[in-house]
Phi, psi and omega in degrees: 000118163264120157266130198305138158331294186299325180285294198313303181315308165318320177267010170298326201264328177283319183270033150263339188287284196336319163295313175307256194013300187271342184294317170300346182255343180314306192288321209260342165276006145271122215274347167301307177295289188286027188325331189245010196238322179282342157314313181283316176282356189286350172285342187248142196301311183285336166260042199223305207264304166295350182261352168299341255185017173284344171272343150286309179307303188314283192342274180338319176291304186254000136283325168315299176297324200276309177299336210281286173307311193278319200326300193303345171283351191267314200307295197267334160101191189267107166332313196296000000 
């Protein structure tokens, strides 16, 4: 199957930003990195509920990076 250059680099580019994405809800539901900053957000209802679904954003976070890594090898090839 060929896909055009310009379509790969475009999903190259979305799942980096997609990467930022999961890597910030990754950070912001772990109560290991941010300890005095996620202490403080365990008062509110919407971060109760968003810190349920933290093993999915990791899932998420590393297929995004693991799709990321092959687009750009197909796109741009091996430096090496």
């Amino acid at each position: 199957m060929y896909l055009p250059l310009n379509l790969l680099a475009k999903g190259v580019f979305i799942l980096g930003i997609s990467n930022l994405i999961f890597l910030s809800l990754v950070l912001l539901t772990c109560r290991c990195t941010l300890s005095n900053f996620s202490k403080m957000l365990w008062k509110y209802n919407w971060y109760k509920k968003l810190y349920e679904h933290h093993c999915i954003f990791w899932k998420l976070f590393l297929l995004s990076v693991f799709l990321h890594a092959v687009l750009a090898i197909v796109n741009y090839g091996n430096p090496f």
